[in-house]
Structure formats: structure tokens, C-alpha cells
N, C-alpha and C positions, 0 to 999 in steps of 0.2 A: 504494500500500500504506500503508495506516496505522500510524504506529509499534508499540504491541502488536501487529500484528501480525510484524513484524521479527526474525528471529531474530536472538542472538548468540551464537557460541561463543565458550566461557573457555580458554583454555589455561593447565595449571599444571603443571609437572614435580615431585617430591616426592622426597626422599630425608630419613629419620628427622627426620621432618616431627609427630610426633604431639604436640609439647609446643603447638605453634601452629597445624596444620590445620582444627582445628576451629573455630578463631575466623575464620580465612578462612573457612571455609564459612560461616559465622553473617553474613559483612559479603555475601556473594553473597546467598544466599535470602533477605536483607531489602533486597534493591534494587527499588526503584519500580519499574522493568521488571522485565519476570515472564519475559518469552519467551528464555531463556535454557539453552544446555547447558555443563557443564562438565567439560571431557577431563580427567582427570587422567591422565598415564602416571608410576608409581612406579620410580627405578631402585634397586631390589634394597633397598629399607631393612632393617636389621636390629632396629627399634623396634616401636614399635604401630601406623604410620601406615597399615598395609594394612587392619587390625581395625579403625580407625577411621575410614576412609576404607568400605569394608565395611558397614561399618552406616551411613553416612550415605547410601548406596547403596538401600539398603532401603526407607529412609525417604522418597526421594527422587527420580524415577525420571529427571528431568534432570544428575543424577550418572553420568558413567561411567568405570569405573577401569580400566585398563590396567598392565599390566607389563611392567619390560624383564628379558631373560631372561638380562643377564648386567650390570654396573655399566656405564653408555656415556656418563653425562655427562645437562648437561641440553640440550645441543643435540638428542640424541637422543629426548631422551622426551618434548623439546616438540615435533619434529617426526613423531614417533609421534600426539601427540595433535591435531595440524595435519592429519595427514593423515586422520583419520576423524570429522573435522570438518562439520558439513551447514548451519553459519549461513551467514547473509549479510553478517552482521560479524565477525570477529576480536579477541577480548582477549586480553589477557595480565596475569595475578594470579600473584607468588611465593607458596609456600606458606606464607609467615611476612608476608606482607603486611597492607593490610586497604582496605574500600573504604568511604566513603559511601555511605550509602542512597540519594541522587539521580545516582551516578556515571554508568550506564550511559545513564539515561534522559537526561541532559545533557549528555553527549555524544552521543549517537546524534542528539539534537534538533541542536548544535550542526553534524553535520555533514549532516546534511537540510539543515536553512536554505540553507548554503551550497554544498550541493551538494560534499562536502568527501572525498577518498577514504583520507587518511592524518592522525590527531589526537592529541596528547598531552596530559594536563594536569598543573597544579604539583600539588607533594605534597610531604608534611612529614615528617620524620624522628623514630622513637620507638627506645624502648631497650629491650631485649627483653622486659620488665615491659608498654610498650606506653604508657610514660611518654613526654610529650611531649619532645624535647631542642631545641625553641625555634628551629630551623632550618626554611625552607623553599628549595623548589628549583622553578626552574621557573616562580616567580612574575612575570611579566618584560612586563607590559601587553595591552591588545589588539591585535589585528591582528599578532599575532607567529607570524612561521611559519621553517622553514629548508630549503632544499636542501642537495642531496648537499655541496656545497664548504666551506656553513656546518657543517655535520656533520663534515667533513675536521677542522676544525675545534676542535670542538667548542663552538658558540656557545650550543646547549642539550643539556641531560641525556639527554632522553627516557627517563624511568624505565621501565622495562619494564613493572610492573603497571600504567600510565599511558595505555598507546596505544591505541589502536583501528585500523583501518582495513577497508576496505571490500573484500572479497573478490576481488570482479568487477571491482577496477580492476589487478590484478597476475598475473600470471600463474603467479610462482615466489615464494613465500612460505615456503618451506624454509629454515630456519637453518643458516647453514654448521656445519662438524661440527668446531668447537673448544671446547676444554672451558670456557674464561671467555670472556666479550666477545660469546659469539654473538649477543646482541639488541643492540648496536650494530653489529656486521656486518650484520644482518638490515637495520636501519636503511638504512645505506649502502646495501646493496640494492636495499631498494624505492626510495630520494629517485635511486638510479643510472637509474632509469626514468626521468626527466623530473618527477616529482609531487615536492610540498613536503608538510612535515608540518607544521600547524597547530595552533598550542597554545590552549588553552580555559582561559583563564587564570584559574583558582580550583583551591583545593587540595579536591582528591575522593580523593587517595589516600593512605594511611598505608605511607611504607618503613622495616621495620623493623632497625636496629641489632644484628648479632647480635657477639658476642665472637669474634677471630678467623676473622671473614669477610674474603675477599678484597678484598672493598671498601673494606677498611679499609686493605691494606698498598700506600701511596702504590708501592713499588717493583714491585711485581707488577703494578700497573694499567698502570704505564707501559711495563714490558716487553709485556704487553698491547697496548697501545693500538700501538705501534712494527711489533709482529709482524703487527699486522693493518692498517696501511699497508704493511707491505714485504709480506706473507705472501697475503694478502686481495684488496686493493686493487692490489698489486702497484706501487704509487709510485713514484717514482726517487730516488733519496738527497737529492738535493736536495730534492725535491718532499713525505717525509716530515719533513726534518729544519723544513721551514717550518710544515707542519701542525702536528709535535710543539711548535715554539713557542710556537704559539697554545694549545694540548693544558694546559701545562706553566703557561703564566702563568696561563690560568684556571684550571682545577686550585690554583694558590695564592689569587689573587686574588677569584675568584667569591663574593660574600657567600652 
């Protein structure tokens, strides 16, 4: 099969998403790969993001919008939109995200080459204006890849708008049904198979900064990060409180 001809599904979950949805959409339908659909499932926004989301639907006939019928989180809506999925690839884009024009099609190339089923690449950090803040993540050489242990871990990020992977090498690509952390459980997941996630070391993707985001509050990550060694993974006291080390020193230390 030829690369165009390749499909990818986008996965994006959306909640009062309308101040920035549309710029995501803007960074997808200018991507050098063309063969692409993008699930969105909205949970219950009370903003514009369904009208705007709606008319890009119109316009666009590789857009398709779903709803969840009552607020479930985005484990839910990403799993909503995972499951009426029909590519051969897998992405994932937040709705306040943003991507390079060459992202899909250089990763898709990168994991052809190598014949590669699970890929990440680095990405830089913007503030919700979409101003650069001079950080990136991710950016860590070539030939860099991590299993499930390095991922215990945490020796890379794996941004969620970031990853790719290949359909037909997993069998359960359902996001557990917790309300933050879901795409680092997904992670652990899939690398729980035997497969490594392989990083494509250049920055393709924009994560953006919002005020008040989870990601922000160091204390909430880490109650995080602990609940899904004990909760998830199911670890043993001992065996979380070593991973949480590693967790905790990069977390401070990681440039």
C-alpha cells in the first residue's frame, strides 16, 4: 500500500473547546497527508464548540462529530470516538492542541521504514495566546524508544497529541475509564503487550498551556500518577513507591 493511500484516524474528545477548536482543525486539514478522519466525541459542552464543530462538519466531510449524552470525562469520549474508528492508524490531537503540516506524513513515513507499531514525537509548549514558552519535551536523540518498565517510570512524556500507532498490532486500545491520566494508562497498556514506543525525535507538535489545567497542579499529577500504579497497574507498595521515585525526581529535574 502506498502511503496516501493509508488511512489515519484523529481522535479528539472536546468539552467548551470553541475558543481553540478551530485552530486545531486549521493545523489537521493543512497536513501533507490528506487521507485522514477525525472523530471528535463532544462531552456535553455548554459553549459554541458543537456550532463550531457543526459547520466544520459541512465543510468537510472527513469530520465527524459525536456526542456524549451525559458529562463522562475524556476517557469516555475518546473511547467513543476509538470505537467508530475505520483507519489503519491511530492519533491523538487535544482540542486546544496544534500540529505541523508534515506531522502525520513523518510519522507515518517514520514508522513504514521501520516497520514500527507504537510512535511518539517531541513537542513544545505554548501559552494559551499560542505564544511560544521556550520549552520543549520529548526532544531526547535518535534511536530512542521505551517499554512498559521505562514508562513505570516515567523516562519519556509521550504527549498524547504526539502518538501514533498502528491499529492491527493491539488488540485493546480502549482507555481505561479514569477521569485524568487515561493516555498514560493507555500507554502502559499497549508497551504491557511486549511492543516499545518509539520516538521521532523532532518537534511536530504544539501543547498548549491553558490557566488552571491539571497539568499544571504538580499535587494532583502525583496523586495521579500513584492511583494508577496502585489502582491500574495494580503494583505493590514497594514496587510503586520505587517507580514514584523515578516519577518524582524527573518530574523536578527533566529540562
Amino acid at each position: 500500500m502506498n502511503t496516501p493511500d493509508i488511512k489515519i484516524s484523529i481522535i479528539t474528545p472536546t468539552f467548551n473547546s470553541a475558543s481553540t477548536i478551530l485552530q486545531t482543525y486549521n493545523s489537521i486539514s493543512e497536513q501533507t497527508h490528506h487521507n485522514w478522519e477525525w472523530l471528535v466525541t463532544d462531552d456535553c459542552s455548554s459553549d459554541d464548540t458543537i456550532s463550531i464543530m457543526s459547520a466544520i462538519c459541512e465543510k468537510d466531510s472527513r469530520v465527524k462529530l459525536f456526542k456524549n449524552a451525559i458529562n463522562s470525562g475524556a476517557a469516555v469520549a475518546r473511547n467513543n470516538s476509538l470505537a467508530n474508528a475505520s483507519g489503519e492508524y491511530i492519533s491523538f490531537i487535544d482540542s486546544d492542541d496544534l500540529w505541523f503540516t508534515s506531522k502525520l506524513e513523518k510519522q507515518l513515513n517514520f514508522m513504514l521504514a521501520d516497520n514500527l507499531d507504537f510512535t511518539f514525537t517531541a513537542y513544545d509548549l505554548v501559552d494559551a495566546q499560542g505564544n511560544p514558552l521556550g520549552k520543549v519535551v520529548d526532544l531526547q536523540g535518535d534511536n530512542f524508544s521505551v517499554d512498559y518498565f521505562d514508562m513505570l517510570k516515567k523516562k519519556a512524556t509521550l504527549g498524547c497529541s504526539t502518538v501514533m500507532f498502528k491499529r492491527a498490532a493491539f488488540s485493546d486500545f480502549s482507555m481505561p475509564l479514569i477521569r485524568t491520566g487515561q493516555d498514560y494508562a493507555l500507554w502502559l497498556k499497549l508497551l504491557k503487550s511486549g511492543k516499545k514506543a518509539y520516538l521521532l525525535s523532532e518537534i511536530l507538535t504544539r501543547y498548549r498551556i491553558l490557566p488552571n489545567s491539571i497539568s499544571r497542579n504538580k499535587i494532583k499529577k502525583s496523586q495521579r500518577q500513584w492511583s494508577i500504579y496502585r489502582k491500574i497497574e495494580k503494583l505493590s507498595l514497594v514496587h510503586s513507591a520505587y517507580c514514584f521515585g523515578f516519577y518524582a525526581w524527573r518530574a523536578v529535574f527533566r529540562k
